[in-house]
Structure formats: C-alpha cells, structure tokens
MOPAC internal coordinates of N, CA, C and O (Angstrom, degrees):
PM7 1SCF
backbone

  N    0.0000 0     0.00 0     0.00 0    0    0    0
  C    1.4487 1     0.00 0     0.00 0    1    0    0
  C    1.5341 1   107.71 1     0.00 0    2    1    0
  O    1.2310 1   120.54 1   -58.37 1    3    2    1
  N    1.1946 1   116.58 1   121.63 1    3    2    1
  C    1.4207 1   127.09 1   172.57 1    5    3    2
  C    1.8662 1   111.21 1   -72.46 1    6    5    3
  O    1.2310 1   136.33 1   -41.33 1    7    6    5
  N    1.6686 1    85.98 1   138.67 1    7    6    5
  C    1.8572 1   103.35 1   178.03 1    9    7    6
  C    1.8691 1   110.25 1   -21.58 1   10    9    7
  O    1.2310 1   128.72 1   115.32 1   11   10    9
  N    1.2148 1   100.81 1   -64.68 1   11   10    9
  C    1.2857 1   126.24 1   178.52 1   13   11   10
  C    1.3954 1   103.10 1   -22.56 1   14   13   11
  O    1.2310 1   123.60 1   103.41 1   15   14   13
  N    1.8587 1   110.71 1   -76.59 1   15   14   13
  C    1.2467 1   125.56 1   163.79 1   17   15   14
  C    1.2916 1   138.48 1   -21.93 1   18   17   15
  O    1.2310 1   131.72 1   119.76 1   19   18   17
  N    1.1219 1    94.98 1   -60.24 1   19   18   17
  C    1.3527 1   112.43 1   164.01 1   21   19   18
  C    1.2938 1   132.80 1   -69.22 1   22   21   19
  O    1.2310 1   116.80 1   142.19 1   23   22   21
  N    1.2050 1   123.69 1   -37.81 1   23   22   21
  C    1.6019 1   134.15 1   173.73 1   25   23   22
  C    2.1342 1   102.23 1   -73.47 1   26   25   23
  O    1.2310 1   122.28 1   158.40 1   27   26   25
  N    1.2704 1   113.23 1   -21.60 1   27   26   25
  C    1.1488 1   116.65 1  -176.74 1   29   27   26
  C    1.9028 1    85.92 1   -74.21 1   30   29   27
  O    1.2310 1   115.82 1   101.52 1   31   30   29
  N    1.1565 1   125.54 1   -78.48 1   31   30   29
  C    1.4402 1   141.84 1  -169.51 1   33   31   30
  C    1.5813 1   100.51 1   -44.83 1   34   33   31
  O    1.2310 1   116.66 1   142.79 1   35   34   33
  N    1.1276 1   123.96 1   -37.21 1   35   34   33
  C    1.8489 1   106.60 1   171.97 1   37   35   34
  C    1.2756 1    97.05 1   -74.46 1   38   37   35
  O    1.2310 1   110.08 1   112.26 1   39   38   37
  N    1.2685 1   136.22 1   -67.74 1   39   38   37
  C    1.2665 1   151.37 1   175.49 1   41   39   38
  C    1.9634 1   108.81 1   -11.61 1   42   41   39
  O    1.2310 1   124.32 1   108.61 1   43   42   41
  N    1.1963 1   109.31 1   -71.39 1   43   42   41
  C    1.5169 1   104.50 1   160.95 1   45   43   42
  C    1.1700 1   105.02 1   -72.83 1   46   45   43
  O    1.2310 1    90.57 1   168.17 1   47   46   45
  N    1.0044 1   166.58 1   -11.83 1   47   46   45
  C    1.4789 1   138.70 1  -178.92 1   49   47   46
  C    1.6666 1    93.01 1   -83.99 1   50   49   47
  O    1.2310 1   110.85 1   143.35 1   51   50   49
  N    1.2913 1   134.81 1   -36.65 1   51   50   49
  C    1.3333 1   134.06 1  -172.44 1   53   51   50
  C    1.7939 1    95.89 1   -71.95 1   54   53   51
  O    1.2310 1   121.80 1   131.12 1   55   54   53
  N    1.0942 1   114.17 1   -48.88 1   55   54   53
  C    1.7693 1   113.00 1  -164.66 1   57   55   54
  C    2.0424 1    97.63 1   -62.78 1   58   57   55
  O    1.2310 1   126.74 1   128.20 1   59   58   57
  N    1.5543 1   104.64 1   -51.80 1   59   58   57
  C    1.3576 1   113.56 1  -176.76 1   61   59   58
  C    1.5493 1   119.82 1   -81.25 1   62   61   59
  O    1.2310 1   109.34 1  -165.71 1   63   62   61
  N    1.3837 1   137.58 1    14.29 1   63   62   61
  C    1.3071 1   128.98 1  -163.33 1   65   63   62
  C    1.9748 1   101.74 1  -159.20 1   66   65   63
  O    1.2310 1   121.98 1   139.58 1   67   66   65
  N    1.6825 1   113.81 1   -40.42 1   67   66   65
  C    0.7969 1    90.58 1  -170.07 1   69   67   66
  C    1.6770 1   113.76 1  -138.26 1   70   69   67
  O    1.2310 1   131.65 1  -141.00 1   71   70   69
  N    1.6720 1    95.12 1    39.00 1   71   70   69
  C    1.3393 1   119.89 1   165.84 1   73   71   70
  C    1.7001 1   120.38 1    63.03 1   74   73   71
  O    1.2310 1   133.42 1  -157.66 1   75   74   73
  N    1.4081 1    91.66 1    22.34 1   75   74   73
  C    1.5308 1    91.75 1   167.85 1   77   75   74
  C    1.2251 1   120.27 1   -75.66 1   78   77   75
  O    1.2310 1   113.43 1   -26.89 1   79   78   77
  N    1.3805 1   130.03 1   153.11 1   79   78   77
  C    1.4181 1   132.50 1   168.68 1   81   79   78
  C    1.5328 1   119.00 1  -121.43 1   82   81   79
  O    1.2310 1   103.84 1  -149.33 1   83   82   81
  N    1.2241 1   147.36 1    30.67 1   83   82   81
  C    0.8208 1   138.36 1  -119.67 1   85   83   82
  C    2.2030 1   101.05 1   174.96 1   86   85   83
  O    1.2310 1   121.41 1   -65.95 1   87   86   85
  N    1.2834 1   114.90 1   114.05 1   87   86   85
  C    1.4335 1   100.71 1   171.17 1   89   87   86
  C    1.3258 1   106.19 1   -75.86 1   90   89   87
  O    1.2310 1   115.20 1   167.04 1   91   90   89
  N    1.3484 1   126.71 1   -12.96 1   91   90   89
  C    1.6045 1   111.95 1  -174.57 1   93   91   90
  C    1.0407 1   121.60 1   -82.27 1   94   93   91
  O    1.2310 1   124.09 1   168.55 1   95   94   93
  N    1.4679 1   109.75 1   -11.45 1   95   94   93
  C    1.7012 1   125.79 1  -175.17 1   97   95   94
  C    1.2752 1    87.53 1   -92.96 1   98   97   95
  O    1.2310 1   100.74 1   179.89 1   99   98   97
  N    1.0690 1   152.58 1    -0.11 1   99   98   97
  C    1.6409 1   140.74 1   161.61 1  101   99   98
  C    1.0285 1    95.18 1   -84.41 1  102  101   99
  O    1.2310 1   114.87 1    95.75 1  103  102  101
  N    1.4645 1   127.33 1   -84.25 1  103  102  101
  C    1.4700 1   144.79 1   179.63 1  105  103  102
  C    1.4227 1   108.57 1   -25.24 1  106  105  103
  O    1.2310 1   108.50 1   168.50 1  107  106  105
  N    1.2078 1   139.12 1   -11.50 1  107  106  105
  C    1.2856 1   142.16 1   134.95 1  109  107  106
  C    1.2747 1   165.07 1   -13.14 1  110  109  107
  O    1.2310 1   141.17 1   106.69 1  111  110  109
  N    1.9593 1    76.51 1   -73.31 1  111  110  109
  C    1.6093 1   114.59 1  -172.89 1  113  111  110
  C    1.1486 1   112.36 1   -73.03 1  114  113  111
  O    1.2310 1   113.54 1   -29.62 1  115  114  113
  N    1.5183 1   129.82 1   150.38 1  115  114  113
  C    1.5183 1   121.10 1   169.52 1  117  115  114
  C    1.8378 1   100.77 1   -89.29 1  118  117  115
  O    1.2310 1   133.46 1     3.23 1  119  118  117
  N    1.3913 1    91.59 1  -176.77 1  119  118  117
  C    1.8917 1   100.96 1  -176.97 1  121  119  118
  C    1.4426 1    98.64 1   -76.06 1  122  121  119
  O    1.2310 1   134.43 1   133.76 1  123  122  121
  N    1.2471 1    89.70 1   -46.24 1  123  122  121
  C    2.4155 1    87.89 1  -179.36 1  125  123  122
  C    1.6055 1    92.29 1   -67.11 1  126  125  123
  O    1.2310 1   107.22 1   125.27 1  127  126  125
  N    0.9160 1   141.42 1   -54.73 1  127  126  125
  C    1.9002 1   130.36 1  -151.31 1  129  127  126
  C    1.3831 1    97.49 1   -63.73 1  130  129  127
  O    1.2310 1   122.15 1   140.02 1  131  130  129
  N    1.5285 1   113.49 1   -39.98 1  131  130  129
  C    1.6484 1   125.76 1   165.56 1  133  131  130
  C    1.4202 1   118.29 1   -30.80 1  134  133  131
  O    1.2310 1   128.73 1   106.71 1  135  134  133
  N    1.4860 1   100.78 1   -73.29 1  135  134  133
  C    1.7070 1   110.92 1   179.73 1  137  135  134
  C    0.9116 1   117.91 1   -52.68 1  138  137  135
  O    1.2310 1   118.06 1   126.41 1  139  138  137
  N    2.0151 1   121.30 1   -53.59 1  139  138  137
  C    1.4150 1   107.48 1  -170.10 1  141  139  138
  C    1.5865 1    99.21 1   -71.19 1  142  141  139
  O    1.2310 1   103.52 1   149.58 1  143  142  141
  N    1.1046 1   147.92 1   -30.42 1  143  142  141
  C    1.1086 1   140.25 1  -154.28 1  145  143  142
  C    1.6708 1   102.20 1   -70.60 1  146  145  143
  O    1.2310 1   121.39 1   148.93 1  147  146  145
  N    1.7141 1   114.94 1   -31.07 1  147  146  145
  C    1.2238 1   132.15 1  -177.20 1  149  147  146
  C    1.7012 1   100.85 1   -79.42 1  150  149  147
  O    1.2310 1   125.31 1   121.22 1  151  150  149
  N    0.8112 1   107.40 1   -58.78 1  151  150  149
  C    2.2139 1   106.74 1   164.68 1  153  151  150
  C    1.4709 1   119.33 1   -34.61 1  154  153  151
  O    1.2310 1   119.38 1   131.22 1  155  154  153
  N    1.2263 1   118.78 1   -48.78 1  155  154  153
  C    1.3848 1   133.58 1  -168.46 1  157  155  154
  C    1.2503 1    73.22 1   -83.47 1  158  157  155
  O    1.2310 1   104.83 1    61.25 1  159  158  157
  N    1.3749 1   145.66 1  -118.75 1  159  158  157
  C    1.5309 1   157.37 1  -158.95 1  161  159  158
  C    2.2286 1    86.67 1     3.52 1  162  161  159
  O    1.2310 1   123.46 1    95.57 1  163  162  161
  N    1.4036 1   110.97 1   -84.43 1  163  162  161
  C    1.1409 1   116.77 1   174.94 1  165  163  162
  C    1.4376 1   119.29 1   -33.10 1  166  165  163
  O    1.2310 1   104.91 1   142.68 1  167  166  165
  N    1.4969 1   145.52 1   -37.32 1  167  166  165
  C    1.3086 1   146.40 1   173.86 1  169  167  166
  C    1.4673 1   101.31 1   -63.33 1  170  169  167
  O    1.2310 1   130.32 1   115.70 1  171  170  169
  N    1.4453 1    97.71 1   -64.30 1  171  170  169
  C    1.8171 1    98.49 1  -173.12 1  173  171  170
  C    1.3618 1   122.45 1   -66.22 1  174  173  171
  O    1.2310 1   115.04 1  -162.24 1  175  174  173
  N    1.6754 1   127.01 1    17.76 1  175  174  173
  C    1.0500 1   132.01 1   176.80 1  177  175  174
  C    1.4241 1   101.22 1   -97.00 1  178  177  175
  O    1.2310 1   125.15 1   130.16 1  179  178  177
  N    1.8129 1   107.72 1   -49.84 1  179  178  177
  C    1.3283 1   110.51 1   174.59 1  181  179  178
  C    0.8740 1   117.74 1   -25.73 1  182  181  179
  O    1.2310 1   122.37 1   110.71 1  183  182  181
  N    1.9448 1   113.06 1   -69.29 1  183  182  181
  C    0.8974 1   132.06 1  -173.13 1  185  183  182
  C    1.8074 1   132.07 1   -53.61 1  186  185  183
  O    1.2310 1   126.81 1   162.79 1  187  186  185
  N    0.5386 1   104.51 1   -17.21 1  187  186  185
  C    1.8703 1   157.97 1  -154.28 1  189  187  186
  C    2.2887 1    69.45 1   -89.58 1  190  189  187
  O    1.2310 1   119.66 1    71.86 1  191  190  189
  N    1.3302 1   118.26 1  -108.14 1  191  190  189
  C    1.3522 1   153.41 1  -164.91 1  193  191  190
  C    1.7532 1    81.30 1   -55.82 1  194  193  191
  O    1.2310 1   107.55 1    94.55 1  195  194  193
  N    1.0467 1   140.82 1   -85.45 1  195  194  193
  C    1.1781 1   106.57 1   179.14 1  197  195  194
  C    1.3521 1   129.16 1   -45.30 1  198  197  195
  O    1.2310 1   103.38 1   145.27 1  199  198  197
  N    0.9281 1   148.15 1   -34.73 1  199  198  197
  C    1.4186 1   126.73 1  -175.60 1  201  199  198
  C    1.6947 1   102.52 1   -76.76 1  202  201  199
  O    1.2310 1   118.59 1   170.79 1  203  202  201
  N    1.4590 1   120.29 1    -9.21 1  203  202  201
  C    1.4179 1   111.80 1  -174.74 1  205  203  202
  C    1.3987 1   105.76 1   -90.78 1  206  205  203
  O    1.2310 1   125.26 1   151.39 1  207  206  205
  N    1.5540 1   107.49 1   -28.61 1  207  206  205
  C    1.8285 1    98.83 1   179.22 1  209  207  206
  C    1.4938 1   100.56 1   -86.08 1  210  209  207
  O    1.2310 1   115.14 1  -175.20 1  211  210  209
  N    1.4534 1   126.82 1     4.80 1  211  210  209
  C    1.2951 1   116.92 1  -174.43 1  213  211  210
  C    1.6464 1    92.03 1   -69.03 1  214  213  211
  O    1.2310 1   132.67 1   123.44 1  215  214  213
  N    1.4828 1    93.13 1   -56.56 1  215  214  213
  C    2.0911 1   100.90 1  -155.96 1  217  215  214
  C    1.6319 1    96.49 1   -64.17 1  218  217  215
  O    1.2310 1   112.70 1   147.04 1  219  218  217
  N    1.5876 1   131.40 1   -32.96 1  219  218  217
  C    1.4492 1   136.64 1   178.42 1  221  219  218
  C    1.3931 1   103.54 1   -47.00 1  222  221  219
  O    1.2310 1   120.75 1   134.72 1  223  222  221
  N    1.6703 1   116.16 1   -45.28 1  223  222  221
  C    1.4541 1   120.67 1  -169.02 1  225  223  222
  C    1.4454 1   118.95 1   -69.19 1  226  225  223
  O    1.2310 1   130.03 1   142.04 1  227  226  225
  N    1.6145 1    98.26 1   -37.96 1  227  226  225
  C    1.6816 1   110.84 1   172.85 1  229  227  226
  C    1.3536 1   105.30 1   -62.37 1  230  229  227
  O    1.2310 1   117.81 1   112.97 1  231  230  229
  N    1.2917 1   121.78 1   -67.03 1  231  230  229
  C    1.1510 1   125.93 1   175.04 1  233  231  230
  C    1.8051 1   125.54 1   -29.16 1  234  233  231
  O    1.2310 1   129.27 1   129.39 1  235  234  233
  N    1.4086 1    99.73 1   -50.61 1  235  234  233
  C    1.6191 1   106.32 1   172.17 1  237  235  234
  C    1.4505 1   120.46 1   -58.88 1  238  237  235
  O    1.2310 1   135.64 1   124.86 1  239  238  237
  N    1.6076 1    87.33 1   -55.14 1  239  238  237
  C    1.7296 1    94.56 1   175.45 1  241  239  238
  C    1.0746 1   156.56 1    21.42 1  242  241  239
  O    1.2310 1   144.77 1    81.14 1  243  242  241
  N    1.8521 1    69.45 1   -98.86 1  243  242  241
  C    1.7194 1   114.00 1   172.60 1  245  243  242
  C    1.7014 1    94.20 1   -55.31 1  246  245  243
  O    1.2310 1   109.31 1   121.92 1  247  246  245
  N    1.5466 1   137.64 1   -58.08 1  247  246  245
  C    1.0399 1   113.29 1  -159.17 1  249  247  246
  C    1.8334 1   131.19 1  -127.89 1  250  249  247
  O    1.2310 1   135.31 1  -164.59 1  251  250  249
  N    1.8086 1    87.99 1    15.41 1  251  250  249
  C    1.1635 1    99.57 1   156.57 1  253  251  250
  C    1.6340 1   139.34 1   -60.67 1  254  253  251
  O    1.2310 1   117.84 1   -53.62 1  255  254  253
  N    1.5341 1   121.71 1   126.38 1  255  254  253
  C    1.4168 1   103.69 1   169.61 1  257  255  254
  C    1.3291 1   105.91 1  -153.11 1  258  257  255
  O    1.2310 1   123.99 1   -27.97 1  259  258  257
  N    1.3888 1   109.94 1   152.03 1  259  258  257
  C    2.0783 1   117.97 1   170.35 1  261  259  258
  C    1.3327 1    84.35 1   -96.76 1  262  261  259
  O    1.2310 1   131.00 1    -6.05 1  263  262  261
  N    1.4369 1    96.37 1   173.95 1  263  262  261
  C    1.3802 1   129.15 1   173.95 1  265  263  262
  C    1.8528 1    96.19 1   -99.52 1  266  265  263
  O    1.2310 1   121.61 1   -67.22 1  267  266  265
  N    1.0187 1   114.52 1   112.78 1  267  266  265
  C    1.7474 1   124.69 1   161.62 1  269  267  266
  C    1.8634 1   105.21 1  -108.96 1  270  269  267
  O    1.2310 1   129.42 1   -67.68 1  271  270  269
  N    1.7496 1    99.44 1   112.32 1  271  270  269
  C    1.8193 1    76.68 1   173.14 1  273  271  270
  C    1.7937 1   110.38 1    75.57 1  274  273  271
  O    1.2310 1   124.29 1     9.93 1  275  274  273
  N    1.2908 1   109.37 1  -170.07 1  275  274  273
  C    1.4926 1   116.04 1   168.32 1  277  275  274
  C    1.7356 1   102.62 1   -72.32 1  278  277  275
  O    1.2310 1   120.09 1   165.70 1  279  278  277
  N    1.2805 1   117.42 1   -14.30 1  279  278  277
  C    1.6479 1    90.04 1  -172.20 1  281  279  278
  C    1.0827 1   105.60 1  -124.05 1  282  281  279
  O    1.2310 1   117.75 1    -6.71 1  283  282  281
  N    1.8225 1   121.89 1   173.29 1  283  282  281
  C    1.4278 1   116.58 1   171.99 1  285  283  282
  C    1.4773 1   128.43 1  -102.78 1  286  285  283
  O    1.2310 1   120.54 1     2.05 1  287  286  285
  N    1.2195 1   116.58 1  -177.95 1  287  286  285
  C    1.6247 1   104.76 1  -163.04 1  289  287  286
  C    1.6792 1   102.77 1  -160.67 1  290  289  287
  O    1.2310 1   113.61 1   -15.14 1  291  290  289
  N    1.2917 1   129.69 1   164.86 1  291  290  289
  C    1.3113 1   121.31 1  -155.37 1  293  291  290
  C    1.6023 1    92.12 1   -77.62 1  294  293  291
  O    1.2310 1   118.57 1   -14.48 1  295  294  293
  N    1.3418 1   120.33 1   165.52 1  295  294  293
  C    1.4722 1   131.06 1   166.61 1  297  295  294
  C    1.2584 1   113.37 1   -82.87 1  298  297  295
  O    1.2310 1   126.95 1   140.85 1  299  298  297
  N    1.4140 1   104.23 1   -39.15 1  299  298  297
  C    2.0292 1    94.01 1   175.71 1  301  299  298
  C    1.5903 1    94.83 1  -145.01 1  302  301  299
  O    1.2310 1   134.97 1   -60.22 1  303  302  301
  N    1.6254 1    88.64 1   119.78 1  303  302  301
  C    1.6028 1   124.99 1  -163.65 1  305  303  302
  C    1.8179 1    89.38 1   -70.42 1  306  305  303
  O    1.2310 1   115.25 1   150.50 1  307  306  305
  N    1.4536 1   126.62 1   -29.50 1  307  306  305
  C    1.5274 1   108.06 1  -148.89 1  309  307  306
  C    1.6545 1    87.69 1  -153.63 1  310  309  307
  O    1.2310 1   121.23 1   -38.29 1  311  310  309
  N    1.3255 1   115.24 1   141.71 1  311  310  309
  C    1.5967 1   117.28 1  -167.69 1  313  311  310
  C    1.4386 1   104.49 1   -81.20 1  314  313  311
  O    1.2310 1   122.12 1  -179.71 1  315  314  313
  N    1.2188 1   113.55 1     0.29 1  315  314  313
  C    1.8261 1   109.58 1   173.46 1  317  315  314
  C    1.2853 1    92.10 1   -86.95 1  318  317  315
  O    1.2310 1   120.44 1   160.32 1  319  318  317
  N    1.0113 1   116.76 1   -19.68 1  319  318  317
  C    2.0299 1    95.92 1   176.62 1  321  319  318
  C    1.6690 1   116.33 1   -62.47 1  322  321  319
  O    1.2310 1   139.33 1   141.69 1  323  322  321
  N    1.7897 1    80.13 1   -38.31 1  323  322  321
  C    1.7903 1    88.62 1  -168.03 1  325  323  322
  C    1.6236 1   107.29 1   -79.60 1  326  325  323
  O    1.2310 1   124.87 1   168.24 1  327  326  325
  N    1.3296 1   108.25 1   -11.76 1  327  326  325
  C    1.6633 1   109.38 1  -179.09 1  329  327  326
  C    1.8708 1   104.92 1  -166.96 1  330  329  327
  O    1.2310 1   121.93 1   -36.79 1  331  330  329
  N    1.4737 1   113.91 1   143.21 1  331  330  329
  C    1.5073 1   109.61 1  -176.78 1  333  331  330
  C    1.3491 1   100.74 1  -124.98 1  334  333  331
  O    1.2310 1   120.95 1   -83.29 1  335  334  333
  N    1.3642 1   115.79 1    96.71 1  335  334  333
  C    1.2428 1   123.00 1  -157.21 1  337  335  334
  C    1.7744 1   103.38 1   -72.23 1  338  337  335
  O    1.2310 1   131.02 1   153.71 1  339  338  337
  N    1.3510 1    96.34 1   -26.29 1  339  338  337
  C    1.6999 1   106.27 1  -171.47 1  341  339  338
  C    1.5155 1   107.11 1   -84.03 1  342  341  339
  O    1.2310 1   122.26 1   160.88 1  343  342  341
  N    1.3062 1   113.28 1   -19.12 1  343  342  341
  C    1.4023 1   118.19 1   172.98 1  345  343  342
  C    1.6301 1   100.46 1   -63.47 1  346  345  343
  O    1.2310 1   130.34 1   117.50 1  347  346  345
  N    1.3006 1    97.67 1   -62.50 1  347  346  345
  C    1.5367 1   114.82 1  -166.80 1  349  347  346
  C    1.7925 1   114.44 1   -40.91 1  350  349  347
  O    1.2310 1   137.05 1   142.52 1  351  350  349
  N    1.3638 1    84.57 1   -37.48 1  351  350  349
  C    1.9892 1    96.33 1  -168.48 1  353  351  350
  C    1.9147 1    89.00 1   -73.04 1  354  353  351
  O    1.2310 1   123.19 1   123.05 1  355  354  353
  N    1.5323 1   111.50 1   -56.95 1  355  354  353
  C    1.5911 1    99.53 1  -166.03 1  357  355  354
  C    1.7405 1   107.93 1   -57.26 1  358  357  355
  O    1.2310 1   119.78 1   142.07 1  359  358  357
  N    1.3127 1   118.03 1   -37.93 1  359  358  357
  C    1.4479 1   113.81 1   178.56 1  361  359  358
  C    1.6724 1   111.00 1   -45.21 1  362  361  359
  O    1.2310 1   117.59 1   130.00 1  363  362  361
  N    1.2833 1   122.19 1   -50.00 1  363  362  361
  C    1.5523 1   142.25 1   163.05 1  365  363  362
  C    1.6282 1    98.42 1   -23.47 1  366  365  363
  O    1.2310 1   130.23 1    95.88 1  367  366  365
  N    1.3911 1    97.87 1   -84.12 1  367  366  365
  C    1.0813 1   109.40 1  -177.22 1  369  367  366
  C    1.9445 1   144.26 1   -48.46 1  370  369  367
  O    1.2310 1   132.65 1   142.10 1  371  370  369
  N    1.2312 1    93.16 1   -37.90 1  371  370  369
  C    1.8373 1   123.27 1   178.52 1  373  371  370
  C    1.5704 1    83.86 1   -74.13 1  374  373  371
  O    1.2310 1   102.71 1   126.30 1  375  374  373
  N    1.7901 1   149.30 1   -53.70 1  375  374  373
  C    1.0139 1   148.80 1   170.70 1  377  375  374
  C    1.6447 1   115.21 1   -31.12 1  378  377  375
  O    1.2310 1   130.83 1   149.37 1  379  378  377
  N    1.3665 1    96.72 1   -30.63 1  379  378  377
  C    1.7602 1   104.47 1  -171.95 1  381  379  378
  C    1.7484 1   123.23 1   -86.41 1  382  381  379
  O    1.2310 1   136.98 1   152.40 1  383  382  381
  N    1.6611 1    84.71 1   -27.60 1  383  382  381
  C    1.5793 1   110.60 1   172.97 1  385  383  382
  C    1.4922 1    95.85 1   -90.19 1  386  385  383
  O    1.2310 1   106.38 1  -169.53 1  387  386  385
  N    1.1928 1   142.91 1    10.47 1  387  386  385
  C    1.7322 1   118.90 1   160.73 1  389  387  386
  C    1.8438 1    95.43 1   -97.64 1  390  389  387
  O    1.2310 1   136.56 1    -7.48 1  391  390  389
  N    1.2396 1    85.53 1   172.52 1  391  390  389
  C    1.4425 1   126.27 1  -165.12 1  393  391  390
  C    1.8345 1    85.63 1   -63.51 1  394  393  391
  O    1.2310 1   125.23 1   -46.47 1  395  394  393
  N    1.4496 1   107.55 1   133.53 1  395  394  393
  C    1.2731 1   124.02 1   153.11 1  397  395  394
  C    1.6736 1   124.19 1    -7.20 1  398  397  395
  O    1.2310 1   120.12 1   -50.97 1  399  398  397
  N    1.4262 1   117.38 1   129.03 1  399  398  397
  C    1.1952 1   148.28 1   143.35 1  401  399  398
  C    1.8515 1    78.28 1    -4.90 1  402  401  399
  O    1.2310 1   112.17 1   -49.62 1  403  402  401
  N    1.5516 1   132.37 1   130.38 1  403  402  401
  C    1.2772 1   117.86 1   148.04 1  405  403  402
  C    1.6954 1   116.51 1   -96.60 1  406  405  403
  O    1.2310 1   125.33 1  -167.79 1  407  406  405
  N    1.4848 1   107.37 1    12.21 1  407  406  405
  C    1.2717 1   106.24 1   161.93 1  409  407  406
  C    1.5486 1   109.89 1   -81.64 1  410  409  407
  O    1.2310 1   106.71 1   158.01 1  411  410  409
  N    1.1559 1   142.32 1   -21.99 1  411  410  409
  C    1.1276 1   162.68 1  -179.60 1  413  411  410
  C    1.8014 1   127.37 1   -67.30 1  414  413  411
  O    1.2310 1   135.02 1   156.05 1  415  414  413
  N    1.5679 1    88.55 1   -23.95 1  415  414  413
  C    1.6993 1   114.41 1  -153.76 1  417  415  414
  C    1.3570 1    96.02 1   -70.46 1  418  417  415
  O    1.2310 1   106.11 1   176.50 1  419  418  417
  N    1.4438 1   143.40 1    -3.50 1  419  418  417
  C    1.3663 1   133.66 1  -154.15 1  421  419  418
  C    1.9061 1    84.98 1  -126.13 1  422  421  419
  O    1.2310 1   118.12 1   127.05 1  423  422  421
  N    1.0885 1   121.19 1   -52.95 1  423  422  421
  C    1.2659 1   113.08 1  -167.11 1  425  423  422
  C    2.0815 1   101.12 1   -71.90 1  426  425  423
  O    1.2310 1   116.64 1   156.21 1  427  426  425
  N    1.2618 1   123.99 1   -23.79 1  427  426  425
  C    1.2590 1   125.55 1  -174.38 1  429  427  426
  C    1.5074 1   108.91 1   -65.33 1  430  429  427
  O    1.2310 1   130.72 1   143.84 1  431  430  429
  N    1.5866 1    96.93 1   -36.16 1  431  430  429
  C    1.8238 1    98.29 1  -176.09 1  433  431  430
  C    1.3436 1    97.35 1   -81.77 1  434  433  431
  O    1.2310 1   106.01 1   142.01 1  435  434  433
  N    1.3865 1   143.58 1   -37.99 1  435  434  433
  C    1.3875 1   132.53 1   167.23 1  437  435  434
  C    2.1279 1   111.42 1   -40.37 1  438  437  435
  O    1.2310 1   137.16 1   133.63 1  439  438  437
  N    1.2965 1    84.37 1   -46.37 1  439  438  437
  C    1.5240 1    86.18 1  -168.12 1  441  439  438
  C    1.8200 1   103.78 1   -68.25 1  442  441  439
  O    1.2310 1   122.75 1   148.31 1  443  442  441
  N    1.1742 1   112.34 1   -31.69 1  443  442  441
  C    1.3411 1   117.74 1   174.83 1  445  443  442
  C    1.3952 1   117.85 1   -62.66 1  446  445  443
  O    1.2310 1   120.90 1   121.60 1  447  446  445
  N    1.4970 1   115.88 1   -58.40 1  447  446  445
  C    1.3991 1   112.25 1   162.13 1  449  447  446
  C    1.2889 1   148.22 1   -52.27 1  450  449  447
  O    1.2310 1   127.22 1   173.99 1  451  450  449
  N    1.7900 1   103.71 1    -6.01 1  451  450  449
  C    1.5078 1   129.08 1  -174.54 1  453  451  450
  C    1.7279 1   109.38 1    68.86 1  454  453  451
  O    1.2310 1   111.70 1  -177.33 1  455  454  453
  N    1.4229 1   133.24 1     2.67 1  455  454  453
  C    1.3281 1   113.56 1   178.19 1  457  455  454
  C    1.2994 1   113.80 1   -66.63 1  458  457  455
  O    1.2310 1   120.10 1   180.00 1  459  458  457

C-alpha cells in the first residue's frame, strides 16, 4: 500500500471515528497518538455494546423462558452468558499485543531505520 494510501485510510478513520475536522489535525498526529487514539475508539465501542446487551438482557429476562420438567425457567440465569464483557475488553487488548497494523509495515521499517 502506497503512503498516499495510507495517509488517505488514517485520514478517514480520523474524519469518521474520531471527530476530526480538519486535515491539519491529521497532519499532526503521530502513528502511536493514531493507535492509541484507535484503541480507545475500540474500548468505547465495547463499551458502547455492552451497555446495549446490558438493557437487551433486561429486556429478555423479564420474559425469556425454556421449558425444564413441567415448568419454565429463565434461559440465561446470569448476564455473562448473554455477554462477557471481560472477555470482550481482553480480546481489545491481546489485539494490541499482535504485530502491527500491516498497513503500517512500510512506514515502521522507515521509522526503524531512522531515515
């Protein structure tokens, strides 16, 4: 992927995700201020989806049921069934510990080599 390419692809992700308006406020940013800014974007989505399967779960709840036996009984006893919020955050996270953006991979070895 050419510079170009790439500076187009941060470029919307900054206009669409993290409310910039402005090319100079890209033209700015470093590649790390980028990522974490792109991490945080990713947490608060979680976060974002948990609080929506929270109220989905309440919502079900109340009127979910199997048949156990002659009677019925809720389908999901505990809201980590219906969502694992702690799963969700380490997935976030283990994402941060892999290997580089490979859109990234050409400007990192520049940065490595110091030119």
């Amino acid at each position: 992927m050419s510079f170009e390419e790439q500076y187009r692809e941060v470029a919307i992700s900054c206009f669409r995700y993290l409310g910039f308006t402005s090319f100079e406020q890209v033209d700015r940013l470093t590649i790390a201020q980028y990522e974490i800014m792109m991490e945080a974007l990713r947490y608060r989505i979680v976060d974002d989806e948990y609080r929506a399967h929270r109220q989905a779960f309440l919502n079900f709840a109340a009127q979910a049921q199997k048949k156990s036996g002659k009677k019925t009984v809720p389908v999901y006893k505990r809201f980590r069934n219906f969502f694992d919020y702690e799963k969700e955050l380490k997935n976030v996270k283990e994402k941060k510990r892999k290997k580089g953006d490979p859109r990234f991979a050409g400007i990192s070895k520049l940065l490595k080599r110091g030119e």
